[in-house]
C-alpha positions as CSV (number, residue, x, y, z in Angstrom):
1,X,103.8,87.7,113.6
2,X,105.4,90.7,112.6
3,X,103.4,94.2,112.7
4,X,104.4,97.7,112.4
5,X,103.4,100.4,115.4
6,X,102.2,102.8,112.9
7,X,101.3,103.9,109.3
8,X,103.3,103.7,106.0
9,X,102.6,108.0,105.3
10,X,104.9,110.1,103.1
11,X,107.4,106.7,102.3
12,X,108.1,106.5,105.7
13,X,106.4,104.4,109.1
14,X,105.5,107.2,111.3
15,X,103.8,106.9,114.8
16,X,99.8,106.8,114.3
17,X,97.5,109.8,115.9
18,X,95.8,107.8,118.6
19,X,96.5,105.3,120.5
20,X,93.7,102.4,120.2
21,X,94.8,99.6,118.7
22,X,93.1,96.6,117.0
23,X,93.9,93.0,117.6
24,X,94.7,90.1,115.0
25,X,93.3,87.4,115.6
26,X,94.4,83.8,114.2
27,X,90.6,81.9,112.9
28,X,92.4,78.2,113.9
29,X,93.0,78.5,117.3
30,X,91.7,82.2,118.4
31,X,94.8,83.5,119.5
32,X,95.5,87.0,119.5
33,X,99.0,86.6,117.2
34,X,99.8,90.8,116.4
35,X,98.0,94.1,117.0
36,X,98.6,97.3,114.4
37,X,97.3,100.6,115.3
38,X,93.3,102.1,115.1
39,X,93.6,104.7,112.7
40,X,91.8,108.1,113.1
41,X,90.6,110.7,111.0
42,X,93.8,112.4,111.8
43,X,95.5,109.8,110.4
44,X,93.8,109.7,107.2
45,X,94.0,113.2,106.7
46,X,97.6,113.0,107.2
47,X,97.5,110.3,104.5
48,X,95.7,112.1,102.1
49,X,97.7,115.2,102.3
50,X,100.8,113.2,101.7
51,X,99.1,111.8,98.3
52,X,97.9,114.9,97.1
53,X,101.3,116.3,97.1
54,X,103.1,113.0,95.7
55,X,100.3,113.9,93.0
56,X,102.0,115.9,90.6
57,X,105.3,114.5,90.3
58,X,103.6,110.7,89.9
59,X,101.0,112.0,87.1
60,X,104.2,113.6,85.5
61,X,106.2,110.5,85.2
62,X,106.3,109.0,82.1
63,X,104.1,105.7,81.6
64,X,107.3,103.8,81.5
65,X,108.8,104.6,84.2
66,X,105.7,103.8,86.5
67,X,106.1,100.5,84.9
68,X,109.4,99.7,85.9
69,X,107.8,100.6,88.9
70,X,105.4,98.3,89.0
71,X,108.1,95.7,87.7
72,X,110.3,96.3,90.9
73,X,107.2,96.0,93.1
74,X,106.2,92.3,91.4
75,X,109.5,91.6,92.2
76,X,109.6,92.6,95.8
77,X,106.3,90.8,96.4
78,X,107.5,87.7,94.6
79,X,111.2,88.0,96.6
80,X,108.3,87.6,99.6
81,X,106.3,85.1,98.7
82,X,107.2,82.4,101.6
83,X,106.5,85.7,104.3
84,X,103.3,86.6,102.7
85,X,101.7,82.9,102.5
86,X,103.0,82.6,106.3
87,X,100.7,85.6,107.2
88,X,97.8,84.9,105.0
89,X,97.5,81.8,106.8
90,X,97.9,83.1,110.3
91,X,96.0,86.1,110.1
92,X,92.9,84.7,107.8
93,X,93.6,80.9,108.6
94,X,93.9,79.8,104.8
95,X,95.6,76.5,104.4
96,X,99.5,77.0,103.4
97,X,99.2,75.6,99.7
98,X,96.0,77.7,98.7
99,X,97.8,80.8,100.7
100,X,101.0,80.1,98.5
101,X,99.1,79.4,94.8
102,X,96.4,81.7,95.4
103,X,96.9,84.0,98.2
104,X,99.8,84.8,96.8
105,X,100.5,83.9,93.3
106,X,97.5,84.9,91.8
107,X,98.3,88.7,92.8
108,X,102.2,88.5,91.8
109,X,100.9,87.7,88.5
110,X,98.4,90.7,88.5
111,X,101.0,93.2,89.4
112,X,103.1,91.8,86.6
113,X,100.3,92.3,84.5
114,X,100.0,95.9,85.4
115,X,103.4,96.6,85.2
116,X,103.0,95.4,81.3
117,X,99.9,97.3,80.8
118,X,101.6,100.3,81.9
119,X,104.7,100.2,79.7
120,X,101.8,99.6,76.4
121,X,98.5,101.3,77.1
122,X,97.5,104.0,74.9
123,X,98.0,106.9,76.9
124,X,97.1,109.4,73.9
125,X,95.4,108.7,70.7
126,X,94.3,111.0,67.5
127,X,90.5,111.4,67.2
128,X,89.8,113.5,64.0
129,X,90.9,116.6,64.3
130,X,91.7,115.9,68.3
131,X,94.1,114.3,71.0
132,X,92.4,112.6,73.5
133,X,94.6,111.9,76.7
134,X,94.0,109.4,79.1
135,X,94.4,111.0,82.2
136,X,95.4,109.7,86.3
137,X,92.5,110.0,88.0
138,X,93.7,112.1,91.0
139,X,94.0,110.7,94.5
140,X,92.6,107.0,95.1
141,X,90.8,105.6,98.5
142,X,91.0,102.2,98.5
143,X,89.4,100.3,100.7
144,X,89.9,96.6,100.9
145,X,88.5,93.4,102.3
146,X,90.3,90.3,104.5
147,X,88.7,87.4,102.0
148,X,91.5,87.7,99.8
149,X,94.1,90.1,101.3
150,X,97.1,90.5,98.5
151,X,95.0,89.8,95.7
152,X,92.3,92.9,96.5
153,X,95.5,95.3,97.1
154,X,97.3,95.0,94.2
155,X,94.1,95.0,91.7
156,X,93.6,98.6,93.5
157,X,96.5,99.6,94.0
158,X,98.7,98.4,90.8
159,X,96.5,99.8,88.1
160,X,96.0,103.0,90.5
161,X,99.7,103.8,90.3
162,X,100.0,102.7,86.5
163,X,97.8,105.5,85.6
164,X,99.7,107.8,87.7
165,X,97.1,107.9,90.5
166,X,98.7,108.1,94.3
167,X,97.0,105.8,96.8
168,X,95.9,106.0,100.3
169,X,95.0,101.9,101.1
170,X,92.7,101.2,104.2
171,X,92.5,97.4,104.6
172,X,90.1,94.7,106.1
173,X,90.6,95.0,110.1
174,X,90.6,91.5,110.4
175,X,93.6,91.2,107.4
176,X,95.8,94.3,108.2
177,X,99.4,92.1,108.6
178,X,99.4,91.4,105.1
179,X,99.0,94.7,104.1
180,X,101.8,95.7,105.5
181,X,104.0,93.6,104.3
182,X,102.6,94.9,100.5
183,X,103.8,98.6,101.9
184,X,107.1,97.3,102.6
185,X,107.3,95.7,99.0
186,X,106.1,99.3,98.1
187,X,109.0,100.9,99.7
188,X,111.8,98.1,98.4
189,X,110.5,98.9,94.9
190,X,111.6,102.4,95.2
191,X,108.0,103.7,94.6
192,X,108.4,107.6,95.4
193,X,107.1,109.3,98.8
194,X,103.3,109.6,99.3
195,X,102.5,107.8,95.9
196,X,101.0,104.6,98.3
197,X,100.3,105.0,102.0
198,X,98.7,102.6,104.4
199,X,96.1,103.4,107.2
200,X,95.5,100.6,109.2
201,X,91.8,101.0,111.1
202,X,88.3,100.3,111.6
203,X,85.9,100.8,108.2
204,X,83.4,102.8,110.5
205,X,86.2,105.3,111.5
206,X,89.4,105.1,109.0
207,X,87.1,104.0,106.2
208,X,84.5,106.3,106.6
209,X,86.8,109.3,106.4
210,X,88.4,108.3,103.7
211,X,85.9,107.5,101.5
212,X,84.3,111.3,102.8
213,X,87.6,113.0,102.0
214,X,87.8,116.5,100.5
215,X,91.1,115.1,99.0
216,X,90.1,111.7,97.4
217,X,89.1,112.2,93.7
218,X,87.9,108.6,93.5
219,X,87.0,106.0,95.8
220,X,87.5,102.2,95.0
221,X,85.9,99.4,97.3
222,X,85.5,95.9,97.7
223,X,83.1,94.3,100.1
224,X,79.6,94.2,101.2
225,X,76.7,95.5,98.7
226,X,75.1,97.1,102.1
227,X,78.4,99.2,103.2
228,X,79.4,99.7,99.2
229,X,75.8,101.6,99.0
230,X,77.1,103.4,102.3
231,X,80.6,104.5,100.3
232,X,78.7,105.1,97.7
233,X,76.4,108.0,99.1
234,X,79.5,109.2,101.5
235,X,81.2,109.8,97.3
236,X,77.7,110.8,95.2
237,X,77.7,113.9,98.3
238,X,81.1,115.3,97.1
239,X,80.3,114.0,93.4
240,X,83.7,112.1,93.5
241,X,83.9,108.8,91.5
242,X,83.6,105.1,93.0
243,X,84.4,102.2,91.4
244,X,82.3,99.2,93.9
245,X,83.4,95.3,93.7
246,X,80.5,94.2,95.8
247,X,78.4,91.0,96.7
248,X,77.4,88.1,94.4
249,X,75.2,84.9,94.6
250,X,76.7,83.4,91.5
251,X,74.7,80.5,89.5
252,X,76.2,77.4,88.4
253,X,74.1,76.3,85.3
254,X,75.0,72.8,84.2
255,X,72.6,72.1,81.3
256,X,71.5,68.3,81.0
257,X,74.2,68.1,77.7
258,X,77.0,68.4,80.2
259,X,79.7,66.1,81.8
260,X,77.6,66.3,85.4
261,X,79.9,64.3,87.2
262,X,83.1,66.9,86.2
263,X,80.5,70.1,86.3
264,X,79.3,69.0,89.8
265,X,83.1,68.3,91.1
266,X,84.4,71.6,89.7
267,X,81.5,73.4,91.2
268,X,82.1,72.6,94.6
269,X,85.6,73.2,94.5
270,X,84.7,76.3,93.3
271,X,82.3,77.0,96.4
272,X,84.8,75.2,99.2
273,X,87.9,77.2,98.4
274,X,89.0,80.2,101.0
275,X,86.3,78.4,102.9
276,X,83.7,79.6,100.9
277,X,84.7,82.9,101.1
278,X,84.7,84.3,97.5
279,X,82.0,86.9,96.4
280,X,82.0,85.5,92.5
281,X,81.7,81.9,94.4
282,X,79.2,80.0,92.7
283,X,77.2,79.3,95.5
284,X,73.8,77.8,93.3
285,X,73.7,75.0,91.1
286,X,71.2,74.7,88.9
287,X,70.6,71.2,87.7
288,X,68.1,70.0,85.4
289,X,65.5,67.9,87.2
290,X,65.8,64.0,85.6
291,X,69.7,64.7,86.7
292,X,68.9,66.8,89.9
293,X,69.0,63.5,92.4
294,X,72.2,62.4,90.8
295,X,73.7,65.7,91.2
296,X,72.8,66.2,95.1
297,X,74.1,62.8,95.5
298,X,77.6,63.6,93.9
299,X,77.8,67.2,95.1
300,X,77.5,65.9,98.8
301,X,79.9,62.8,97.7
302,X,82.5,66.1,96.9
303,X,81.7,68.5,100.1
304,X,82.6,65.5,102.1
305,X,86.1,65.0,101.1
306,X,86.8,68.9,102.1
307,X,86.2,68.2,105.5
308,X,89.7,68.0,106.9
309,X,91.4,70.2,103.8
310,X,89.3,73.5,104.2
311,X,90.4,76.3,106.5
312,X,88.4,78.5,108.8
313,X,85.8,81.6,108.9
314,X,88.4,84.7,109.0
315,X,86.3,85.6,112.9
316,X,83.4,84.6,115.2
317,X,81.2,86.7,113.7
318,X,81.3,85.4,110.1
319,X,81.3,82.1,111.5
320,X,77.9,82.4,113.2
321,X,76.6,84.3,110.7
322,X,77.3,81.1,108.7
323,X,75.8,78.7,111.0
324,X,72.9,81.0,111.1
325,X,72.0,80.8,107.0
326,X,72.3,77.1,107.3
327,X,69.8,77.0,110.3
328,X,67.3,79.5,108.2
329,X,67.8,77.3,105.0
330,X,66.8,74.1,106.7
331,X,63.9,76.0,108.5
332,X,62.9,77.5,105.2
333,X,62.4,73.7,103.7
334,X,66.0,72.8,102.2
335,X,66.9,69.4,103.2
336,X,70.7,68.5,104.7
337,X,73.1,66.6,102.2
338,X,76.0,67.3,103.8
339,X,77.9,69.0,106.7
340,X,75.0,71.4,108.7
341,X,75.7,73.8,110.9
342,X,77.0,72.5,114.0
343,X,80.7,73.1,115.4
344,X,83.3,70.6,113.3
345,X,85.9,71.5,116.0
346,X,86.3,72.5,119.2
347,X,88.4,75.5,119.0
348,X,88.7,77.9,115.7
349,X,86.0,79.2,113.4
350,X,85.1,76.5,111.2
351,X,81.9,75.8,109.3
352,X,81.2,72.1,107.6
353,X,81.7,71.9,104.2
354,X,78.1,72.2,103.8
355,X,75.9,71.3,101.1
356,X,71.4,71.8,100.9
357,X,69.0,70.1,98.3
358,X,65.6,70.6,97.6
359,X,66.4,74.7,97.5
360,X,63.9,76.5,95.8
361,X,64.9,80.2,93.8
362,X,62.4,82.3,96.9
363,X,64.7,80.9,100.0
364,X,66.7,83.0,101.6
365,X,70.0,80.8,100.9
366,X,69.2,81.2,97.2
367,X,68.9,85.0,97.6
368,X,71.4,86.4,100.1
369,X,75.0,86.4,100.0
370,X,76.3,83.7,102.7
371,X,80.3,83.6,102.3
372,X,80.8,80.6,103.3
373,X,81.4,77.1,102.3
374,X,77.1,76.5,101.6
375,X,76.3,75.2,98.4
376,X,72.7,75.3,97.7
377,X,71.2,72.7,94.1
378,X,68.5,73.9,92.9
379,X,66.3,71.9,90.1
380,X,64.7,73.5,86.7
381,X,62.7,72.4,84.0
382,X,64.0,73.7,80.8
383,X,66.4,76.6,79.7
384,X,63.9,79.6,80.4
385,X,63.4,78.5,83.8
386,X,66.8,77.8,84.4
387,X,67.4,81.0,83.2
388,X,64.7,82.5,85.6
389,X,66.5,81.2,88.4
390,X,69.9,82.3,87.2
391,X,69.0,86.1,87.0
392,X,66.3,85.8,89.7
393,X,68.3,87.7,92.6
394,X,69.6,91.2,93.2
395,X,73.1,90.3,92.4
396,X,74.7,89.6,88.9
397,X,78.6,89.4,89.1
398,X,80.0,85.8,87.6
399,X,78.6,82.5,87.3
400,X,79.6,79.4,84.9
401,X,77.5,77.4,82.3
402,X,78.0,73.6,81.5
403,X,77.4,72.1,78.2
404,X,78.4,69.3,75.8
405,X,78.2,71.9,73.0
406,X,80.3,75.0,74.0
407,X,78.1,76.9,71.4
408,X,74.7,76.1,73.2
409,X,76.8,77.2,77.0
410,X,78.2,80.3,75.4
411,X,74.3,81.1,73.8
412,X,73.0,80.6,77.5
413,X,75.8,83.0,79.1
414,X,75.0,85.5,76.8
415,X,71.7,85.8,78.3
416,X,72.7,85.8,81.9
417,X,72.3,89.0,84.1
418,X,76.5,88.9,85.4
419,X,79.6,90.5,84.3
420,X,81.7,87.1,84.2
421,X,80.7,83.4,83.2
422,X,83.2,80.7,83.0
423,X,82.1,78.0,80.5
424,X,83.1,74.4,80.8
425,X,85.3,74.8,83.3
426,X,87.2,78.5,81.8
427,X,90.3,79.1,83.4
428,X,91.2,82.5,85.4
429,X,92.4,85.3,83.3
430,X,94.1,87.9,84.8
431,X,93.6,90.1,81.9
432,X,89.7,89.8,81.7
433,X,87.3,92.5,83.4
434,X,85.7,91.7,86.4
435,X,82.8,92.9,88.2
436,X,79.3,93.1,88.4
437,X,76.3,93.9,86.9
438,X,72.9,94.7,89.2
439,X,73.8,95.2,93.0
440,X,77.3,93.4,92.3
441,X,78.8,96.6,91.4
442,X,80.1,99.4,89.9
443,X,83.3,99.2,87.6
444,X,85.8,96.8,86.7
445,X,89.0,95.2,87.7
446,X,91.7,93.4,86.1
447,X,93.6,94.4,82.8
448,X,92.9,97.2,80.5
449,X,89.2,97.9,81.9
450,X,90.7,97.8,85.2
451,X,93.3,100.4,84.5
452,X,90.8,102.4,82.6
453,X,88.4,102.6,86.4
454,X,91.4,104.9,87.5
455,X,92.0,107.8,84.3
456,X,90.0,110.4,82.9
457,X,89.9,111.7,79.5
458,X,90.7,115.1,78.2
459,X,90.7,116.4,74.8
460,X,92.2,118.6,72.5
461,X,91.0,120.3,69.1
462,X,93.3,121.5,66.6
């Protein structure tokens, strides 16, 4: 695969500070396929300079011209679509149609939706007697993850540079290919110098300093709850915003009025795809108990037919983490319905499509985020107790509700601890909030509450 020998700074690549570098590694067959450079906090300093004096001019541009912008940069990711699917597979080892729908369709359509935003939002408004002005933000850390490469990018990135933010982006080690290929759409799309730079590096080196950076006014991060606490502390000590997209253990309520057989299909898809690596997955499914034996029976039925359609772990280490929840479920008391946690193939980091009955709300695959393709049915008596369940972990960022009557679903969501609920089966919207309540998170991406994460507000009295 291709990779750049350095870092997109100042809208230019320019040789990195050290000279570690980190190997890509392709989940399938474990070959080493690219290596990008280990960035320092030289690097990143370098970076954030370079943003801090891109600052001015960007903030200054009018709102519609950072949309066209954003326009030219859909377009240069779209002109790249066949690239970027090709290196979401090898680098993450997604299969080539959910790289190209997904991977990267789903964040084309966000940028787009950005770019839109841009050219509309209410940048000023009369109050009274006042002006209120919506604001950029100032300089923006982001820091991404590997599970979804493209797609965590651009909802950073793209509604950072609509509000007239600049950008300094340090992605996933495991992921970095693909976000170089977004810097080079950056460049084509004629985004000025220093508005977006890329630092390619370790979180515990390159993400640490940026999130600790003098220079960053906010920092915006996607991944574990544990290391988003970390950022979070690293930001609170310079009292510099964060806006935190962090872990979920989503609940999949299907109340007995529902279509089970559709619910139960729907929610395993929902589990199985990127390999189970989705932190808004819904990873329990709550079934009532006169339909709980059915459901086990279908939902294992479903996980089987993934078996030869579902890609790999992104690395070892997830992959054994994996294998290790389904060996503590099991020895917790859950019984096997499908897959389990030994080696489907010989070579590459795969985890059965997996699914465990008899889970009760106190085991540890009910309670901790596994991010991988583990489904865990649990059975409830009535709507309280499903409702128990459903709120009954540290997390609260989606879910979904089942129902024959959409009023009775939508009366049960309401009451759920989680910032998004699909009901009956909702269809994405790029233009909804997302993001968590609880230990899920802090701020929202995605449309007009995502660009809001990224200004501040000033007014004026006449």
């Amino acid at each position: 695969m291709k990779a750049h020998d350095g870092m997109y700074l100042d809208g230019a690549w320019r040789p990195a500070a050290g000279t570690d570098r980190i190997a890509v590694v392709n989940p399938v067959d474990e070959q080493v396929i690219a290596e990008v450079p280990a960035g320092t906090a030289e690097d990143v300093d370098a970076a954030v300079r370079a943003a801090r004096a891109a600052l001015p001019g960007w903030a200054a541009t009018s709102p519609a011209r950072r949309a066209a912008r954003l326009a030219a940069l859909r377009d240069a990711l779209a002109a790249r679509k066949d690239e970027i699917a090709r290196t979401v597979t090898a680098e993450l080892g997604a299969p080539p149609s959910f790289a190209r729908a997904v991977h990267t369709g789903m964040p084309i359509v966000v940028a787009g939706s950005f770019a839109e935003l841009a050219a509309h939002h209410p940048f000023e408004e009369r109050v009274g007697n006042s002006t209120v002005y919506a604001e950029p933000a100032g300089v923006v850390g982001a820091i991404t993850p590997w599970n979804y490469p493209l797609h965590q990018i651009v909802a950073k990135a793209a509604p950072a540079l609509a509000a007239g933010c600049t950008v300094v982006l340090k992605p996933a080690e495991d992921t970095p290919l693909t976000a170089q290929l977004f810097a080079e759409a950056v460049h084509e799309a004629g985004v000025p110098a220093g508005v977006f730079n890329l630092v390619t590096g370790l979180g515990s080196v390159a993400g640490q300093a940026l999130a600790g950076h003098e220079g960053v006014d906010l920092v915006s991060f996607t991944g574990s709850t544990a290391v988003g606490s970390r950022i979070g502390a690293l930001a609170g000590a310079a009292v510099k915003r964060v806006a935190l997209e962090l872990g979920g253990k989503s609940a999949n309520v299907i109340l007995p009025s529902a279509d089970l057989a559709r619910a139960v299909a729907v929610g395993v898809a929902n589990v199985m795809g990127n390999s189970g690596q989705t932190c808004s997955a819904w990873t329990r499914m709550l079934v009532h108990t006169s339909r709980y034996d059915e459901a086990v029976a279908l939902a294992a039925e479903a996980a089987a037919t993934y078996g030869d359609r579902i890609g790999p772990l992104v690395s070892a280490r997830q992959r054994d983490r994996v294998r290790g929840y389904i060996e503590r479920g099991l020895a917790e008391g859950a019984r096997l319905a499908a897959g389990g946690p030994g080696a489907p193939r010989e070579r590459g980091y795969f985890v059965s499509p997996t699914v465990l009955a008899d889970v009760t709300p106190e085991m540890t695959v009910a309670q901790e985020e596994i991010f991988g393709p583990v489904l865990s049915v649990l059975r409830y008596e009535d709507e309280d107790d499903a409702l128990r369940i459903a709120n009954g972990t540290v997390y609260g960022l989606a879910g979904a509700v089942w129902a024959g009557d959409e009023a009775q679903a939508v009366a049960f969501a309401r009451r759920m601890d989680t910032g998004q609920v699909d009901i009956n089966g909702g269809r994405f919207n790029p233009l909804a909030p997302f993001g968590g309540y609880k230990r899920s998170g802090v701020g929202r991406e995605l449309g007009a509450h995502g660009l809001a994460e990224y200004l501040q507000t000033k007014s004026l009295q006449f």
